[in-house]
MIZAGU-329099 format. One record per residue (C-alpha): x negated, y negated, z; residue in one letter. Coordinates in Angstrom, 2 decimals, always signed. Layout:
<rs>
       xx       yy       zz  rest
        X        Y        Z     A
...
</rs>
This chain:
<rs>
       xx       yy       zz  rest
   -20.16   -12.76    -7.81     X
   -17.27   -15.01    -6.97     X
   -13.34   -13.57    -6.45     X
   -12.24   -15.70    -9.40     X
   -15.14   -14.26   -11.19     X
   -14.40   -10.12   -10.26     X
   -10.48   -11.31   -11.01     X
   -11.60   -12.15   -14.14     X
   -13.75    -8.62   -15.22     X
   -10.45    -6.96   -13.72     X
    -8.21    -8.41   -15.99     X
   -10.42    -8.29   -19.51     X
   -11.56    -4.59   -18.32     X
    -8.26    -3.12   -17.93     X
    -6.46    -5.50   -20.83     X
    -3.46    -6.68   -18.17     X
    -1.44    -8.00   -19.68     X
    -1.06   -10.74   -17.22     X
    -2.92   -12.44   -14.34     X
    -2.05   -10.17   -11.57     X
    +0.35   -11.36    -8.87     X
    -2.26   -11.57    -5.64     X
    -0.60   -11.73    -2.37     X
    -2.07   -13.62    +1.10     X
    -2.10   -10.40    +3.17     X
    -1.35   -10.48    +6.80     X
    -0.50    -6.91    +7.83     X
    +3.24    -7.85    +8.08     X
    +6.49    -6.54    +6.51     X
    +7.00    -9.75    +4.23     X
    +8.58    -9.26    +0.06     X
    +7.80   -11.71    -2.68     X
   +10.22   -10.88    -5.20     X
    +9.76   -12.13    -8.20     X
    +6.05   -13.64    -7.04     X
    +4.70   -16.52    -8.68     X
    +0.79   -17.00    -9.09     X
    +0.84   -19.54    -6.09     X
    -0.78   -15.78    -3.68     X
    +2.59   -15.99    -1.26     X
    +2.06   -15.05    +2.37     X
    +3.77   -11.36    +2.00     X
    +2.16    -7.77    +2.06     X
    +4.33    -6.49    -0.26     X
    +5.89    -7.53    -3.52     X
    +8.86    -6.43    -6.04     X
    +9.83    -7.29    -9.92     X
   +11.69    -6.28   -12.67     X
    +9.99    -8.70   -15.20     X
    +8.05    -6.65   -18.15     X
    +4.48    -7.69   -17.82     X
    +4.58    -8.83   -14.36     X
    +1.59    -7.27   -12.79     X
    +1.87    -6.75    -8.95     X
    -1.66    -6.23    -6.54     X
    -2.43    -5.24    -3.48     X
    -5.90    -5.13    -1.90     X
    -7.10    -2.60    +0.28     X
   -10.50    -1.30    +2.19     X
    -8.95    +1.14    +4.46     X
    -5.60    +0.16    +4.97     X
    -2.82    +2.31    +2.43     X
    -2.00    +0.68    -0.81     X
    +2.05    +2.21    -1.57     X
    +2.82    +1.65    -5.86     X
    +6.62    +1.89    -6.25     X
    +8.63    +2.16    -9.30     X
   +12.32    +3.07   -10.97     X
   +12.21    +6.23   -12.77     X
   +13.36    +4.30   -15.88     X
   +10.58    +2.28   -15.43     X
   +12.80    -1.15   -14.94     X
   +11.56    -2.09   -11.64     X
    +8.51    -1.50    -9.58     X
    +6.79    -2.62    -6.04     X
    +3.95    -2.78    -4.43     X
    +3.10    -2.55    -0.74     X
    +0.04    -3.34    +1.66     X
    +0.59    -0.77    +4.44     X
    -1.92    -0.82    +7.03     X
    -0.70    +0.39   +10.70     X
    +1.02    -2.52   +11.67     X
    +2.62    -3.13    +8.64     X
    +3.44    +0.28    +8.13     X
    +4.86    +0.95   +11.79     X
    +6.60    -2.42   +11.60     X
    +8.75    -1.12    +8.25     X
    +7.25    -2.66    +5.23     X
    +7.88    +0.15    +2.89     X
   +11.64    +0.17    +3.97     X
   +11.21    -3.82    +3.67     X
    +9.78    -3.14    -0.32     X
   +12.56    -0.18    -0.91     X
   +15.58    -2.72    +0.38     X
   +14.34    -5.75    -1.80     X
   +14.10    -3.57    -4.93     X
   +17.74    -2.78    -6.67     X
   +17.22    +0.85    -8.03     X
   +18.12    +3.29    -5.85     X
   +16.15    +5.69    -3.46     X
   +16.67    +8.65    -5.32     X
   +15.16    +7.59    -8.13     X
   +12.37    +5.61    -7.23     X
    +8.91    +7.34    -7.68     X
    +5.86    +6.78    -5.41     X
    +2.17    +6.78    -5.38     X
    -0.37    +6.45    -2.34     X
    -3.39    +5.14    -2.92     X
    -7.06    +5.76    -1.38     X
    -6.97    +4.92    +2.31     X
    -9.19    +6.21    +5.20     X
    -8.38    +9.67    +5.82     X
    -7.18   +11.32    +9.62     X
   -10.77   +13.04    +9.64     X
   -12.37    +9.17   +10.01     X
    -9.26    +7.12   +11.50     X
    -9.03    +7.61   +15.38     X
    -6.63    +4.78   +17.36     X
    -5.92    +4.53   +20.64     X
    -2.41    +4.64   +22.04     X
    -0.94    +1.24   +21.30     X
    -0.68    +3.00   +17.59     X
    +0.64    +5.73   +18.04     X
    +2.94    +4.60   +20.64     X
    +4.14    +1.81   +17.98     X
    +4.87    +4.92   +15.42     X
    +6.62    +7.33   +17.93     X
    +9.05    +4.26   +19.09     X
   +10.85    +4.43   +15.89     X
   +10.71    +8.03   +15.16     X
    +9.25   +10.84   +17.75     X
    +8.61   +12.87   +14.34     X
    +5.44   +10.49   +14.44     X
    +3.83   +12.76   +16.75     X
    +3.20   +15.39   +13.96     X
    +0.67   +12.66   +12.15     X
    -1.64   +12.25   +15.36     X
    -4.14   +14.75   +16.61     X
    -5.55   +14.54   +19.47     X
    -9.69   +14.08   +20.37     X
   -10.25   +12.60   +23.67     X
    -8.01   +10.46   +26.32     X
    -5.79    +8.20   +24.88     X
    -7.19    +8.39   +21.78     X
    -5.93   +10.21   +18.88     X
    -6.87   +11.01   +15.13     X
    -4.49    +9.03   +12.53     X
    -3.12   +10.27    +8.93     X
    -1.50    +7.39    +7.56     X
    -0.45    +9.13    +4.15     X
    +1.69   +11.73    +6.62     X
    +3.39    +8.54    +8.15     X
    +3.78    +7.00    +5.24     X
    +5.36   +10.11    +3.36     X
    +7.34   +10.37    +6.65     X
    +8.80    +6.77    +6.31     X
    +9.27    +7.44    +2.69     X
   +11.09   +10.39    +3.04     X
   +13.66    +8.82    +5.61     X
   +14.16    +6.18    +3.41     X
   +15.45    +8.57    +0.52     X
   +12.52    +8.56    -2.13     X
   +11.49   +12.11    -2.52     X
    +9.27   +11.96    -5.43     X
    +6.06   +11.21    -3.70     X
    +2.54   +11.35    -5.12     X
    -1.02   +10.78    -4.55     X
    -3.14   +10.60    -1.01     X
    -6.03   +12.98    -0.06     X
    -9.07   +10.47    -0.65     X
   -10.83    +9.30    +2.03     X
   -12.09    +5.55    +2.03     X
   -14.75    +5.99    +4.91     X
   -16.77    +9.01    +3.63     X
   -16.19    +8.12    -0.05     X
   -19.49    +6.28    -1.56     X
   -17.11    +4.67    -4.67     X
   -14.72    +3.49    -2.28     X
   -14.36    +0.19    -0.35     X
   -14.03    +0.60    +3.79     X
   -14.02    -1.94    +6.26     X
   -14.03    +0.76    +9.10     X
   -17.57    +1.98    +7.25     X
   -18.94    -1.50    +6.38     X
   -17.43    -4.24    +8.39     X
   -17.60    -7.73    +7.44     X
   -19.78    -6.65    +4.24     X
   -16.97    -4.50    +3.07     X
   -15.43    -5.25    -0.26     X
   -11.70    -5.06    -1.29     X
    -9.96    -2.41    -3.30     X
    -7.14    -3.73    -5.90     X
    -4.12    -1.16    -6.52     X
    -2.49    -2.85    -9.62     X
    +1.18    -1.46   -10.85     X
    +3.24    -3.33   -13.81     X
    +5.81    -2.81   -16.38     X
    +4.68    -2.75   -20.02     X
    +5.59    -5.61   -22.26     X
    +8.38    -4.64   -25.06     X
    +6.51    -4.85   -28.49     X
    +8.32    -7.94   -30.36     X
</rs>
């Protein structure tokens, strides 16, 4: 089955109300606000337009769903290592307009620290912005270390002032229904994390 074609079955089986706003991912720290359908180069992406529907794709890596309490504005964020050590959630929080406190946000299925050992380029790139870091990393044998990406991203959310933070716990590598590149390689498939604002009824 082609993308276009799995795009497709996405759209009719969940009734979007748009096509979804696909991004060219490249594990950076880039915002499209306001994306068109033109798949900008960005790994994260930000509107306040009622049936907008923002997308990230995932096998491993942590998919981050922001949005206003009101419901007004919402984001969406690729956050692998790099991108996450690098700042793209602060990067999604600064380009959206409502503040911190009341912005809500979900973390979706990513590999878990049990299946995620790095060596110590990763956590060195973590601990260079905040020593804190250290308290996501566990140790297993020389300069290599077990990784929980939902602690560093609730970490990085919580410095940034969003304290409403839900979701994590899955595990992408030992989960059968769940995509992991880690697990499958170049035969993995992606994962789409989807997050828009409902259309006003006319």
């Amino acid at each position: 089955m082609t993308v276009a074609e799995n795009r497709d079955l996405l759209r009719e089986a969940l009734s979007l109300p748009s096509e979804p706003r696909w991004l060219r991912q490249v594990h950076g720290t880039l915002v499209a606000v306001e994306p068109n359908r033109d798949e900008p180069e960005a790994d994260a992406a930000v509107t306040r337009e009622p049936g907008t529907v923002l997308a990230v794709q995932t096998a491993d890596c942590l998919p981050v769903l922001l949005c206003a309490g009101d419901g007004s504005e919402i984001g969406a964020a690729h956050a692998g290592w790099r991108g996450l050590s690098a700042g793209v959630l602060e990067a999604t929080l600064a380009a959206m307009q409502t503040s911190r406190a009341n912005i809500i946000a979900w973390l979706g299925p990513a590999i878990a620290a049990q299946s995620y050992e790095v060596g110590g380029e990763v956590r060195e790139a973590f601990l260079a912005h905040d020593p804190a870091a250290a308290s996501a990393f566990t140790a297993t044998r020389p300069a290599h270390w077990l990784c929980d990406l939902y602690e560093l991203a609730r970490q990085r959310l919580r410095a940034a002032g969003v304290a409403r933070i839900f979701g994590g716990g899955l595990d992408t590598f030992t989960d059968p229904r769940l995509h992991s590149y880690r697990r499958d390689g170049a035969n993995s498939g992606r994962m789409a994390s989807l997050v828009w604002i409902l259309p006003t009824k006319p």
